[in-house]
C-alpha positions as CSV (number, residue, x, y, z in Angstrom):
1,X,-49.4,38.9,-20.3
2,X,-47.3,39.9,-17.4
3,X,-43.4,39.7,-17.4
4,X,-41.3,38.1,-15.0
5,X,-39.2,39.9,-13.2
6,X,-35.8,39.3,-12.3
7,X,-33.1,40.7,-10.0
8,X,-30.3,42.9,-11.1
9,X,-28.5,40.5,-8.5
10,X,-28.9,37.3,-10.9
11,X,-28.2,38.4,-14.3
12,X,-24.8,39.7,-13.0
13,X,-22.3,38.0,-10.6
14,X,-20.5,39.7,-8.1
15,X,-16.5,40.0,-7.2
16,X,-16.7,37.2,-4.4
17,X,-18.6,35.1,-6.6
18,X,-16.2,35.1,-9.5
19,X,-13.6,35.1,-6.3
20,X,-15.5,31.8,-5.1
21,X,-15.7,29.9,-8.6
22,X,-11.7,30.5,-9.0
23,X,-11.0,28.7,-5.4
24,X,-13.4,25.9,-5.7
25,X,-11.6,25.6,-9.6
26,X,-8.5,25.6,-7.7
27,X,-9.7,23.5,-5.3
28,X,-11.2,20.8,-7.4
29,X,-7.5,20.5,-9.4
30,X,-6.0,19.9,-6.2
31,X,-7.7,16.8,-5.4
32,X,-6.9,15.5,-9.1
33,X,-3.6,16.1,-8.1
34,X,-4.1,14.2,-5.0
35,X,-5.8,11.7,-5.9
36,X,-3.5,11.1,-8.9
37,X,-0.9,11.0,-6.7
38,X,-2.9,8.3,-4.6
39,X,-3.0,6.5,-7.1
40,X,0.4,6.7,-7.7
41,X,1.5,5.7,-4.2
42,X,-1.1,2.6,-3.7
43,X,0.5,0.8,-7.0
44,X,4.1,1.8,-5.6
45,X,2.6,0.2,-2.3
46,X,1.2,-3.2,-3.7
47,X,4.6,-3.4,-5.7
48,X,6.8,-3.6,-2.5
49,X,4.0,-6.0,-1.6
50,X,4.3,-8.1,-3.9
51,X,8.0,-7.9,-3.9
52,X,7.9,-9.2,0.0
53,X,5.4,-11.7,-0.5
54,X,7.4,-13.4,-3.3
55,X,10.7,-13.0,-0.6
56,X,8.5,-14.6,1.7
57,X,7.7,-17.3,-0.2
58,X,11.4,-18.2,-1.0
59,X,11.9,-18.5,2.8
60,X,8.9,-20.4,3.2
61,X,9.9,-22.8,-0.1
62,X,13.6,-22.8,1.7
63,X,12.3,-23.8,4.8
64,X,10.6,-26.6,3.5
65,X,13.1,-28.1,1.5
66,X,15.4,-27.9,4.8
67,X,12.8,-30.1,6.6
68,X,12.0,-32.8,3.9
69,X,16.2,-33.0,4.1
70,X,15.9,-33.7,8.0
71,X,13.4,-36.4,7.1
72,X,15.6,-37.9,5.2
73,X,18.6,-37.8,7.2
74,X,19.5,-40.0,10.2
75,X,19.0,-38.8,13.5
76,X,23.0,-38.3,14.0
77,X,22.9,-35.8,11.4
78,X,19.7,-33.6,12.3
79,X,21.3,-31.5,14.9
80,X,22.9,-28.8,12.0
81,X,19.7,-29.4,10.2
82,X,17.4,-28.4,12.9
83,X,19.9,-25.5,13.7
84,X,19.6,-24.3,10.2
85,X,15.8,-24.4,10.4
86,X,15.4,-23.2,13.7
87,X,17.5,-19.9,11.9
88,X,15.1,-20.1,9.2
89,X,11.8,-20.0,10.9
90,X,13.4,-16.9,12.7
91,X,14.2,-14.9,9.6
92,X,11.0,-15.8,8.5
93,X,9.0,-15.0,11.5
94,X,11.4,-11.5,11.4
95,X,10.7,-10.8,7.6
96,X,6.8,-11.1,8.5
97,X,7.1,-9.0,11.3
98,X,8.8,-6.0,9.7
99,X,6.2,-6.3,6.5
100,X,3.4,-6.0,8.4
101,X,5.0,-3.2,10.3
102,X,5.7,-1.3,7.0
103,X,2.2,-2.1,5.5
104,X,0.7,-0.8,9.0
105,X,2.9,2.7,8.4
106,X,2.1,3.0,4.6
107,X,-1.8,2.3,5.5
């Protein structure tokens, strides 16, 4: 029966092999680490989310409240009221505006 051979060069590993196992070792902890701390930073990310959107909400609620009031007042007395929602919508409109601004820089 005849033996197979094999190299010298397979049954022992060379300097830059050993070399090359340590850095992709090295490598492969480093995106743990990164993706770890991806992790990390999409919760932190969906928490200020949340946060807003509740804020936003608020306004919204605030807002209408504010109109069912002008519904129920008489026309002399819907000029503040409209004034007040007129401030609202724009603090709303602002709020929106800078959220989506900081989602767009966190994505």
């Amino acid at each position: 029966m005849a033996r197979k051979r094999t190299s010298r060069a397979s049954k022992r590993k060379t300097k830059s092999g050993v070399n090359l196992q340590k850095e992709i070792s090295a490598v492969g902890k480093q995106l743990d680490w990164l993706m770890a701390e991806a992790r990390k930073a999409e919760a932190g990310v969906r928490a200020s989310a949340e946060r807003e959107l509740r804020d936003l909400r608020r306004k919204q609620a605030d807002a209408t409240k504010a109109l069912a009031k002008l519904g129920r007042q008489g026309t002399a007395a819907s000029a503040p009221i409209i004034a007040g929602l007129q401030k609202a919508w724009r603090d709303m409109g602002l709020a929106m505006h800078q959220a989506a601004k900081r989602f767009r820089e966190t994505s």
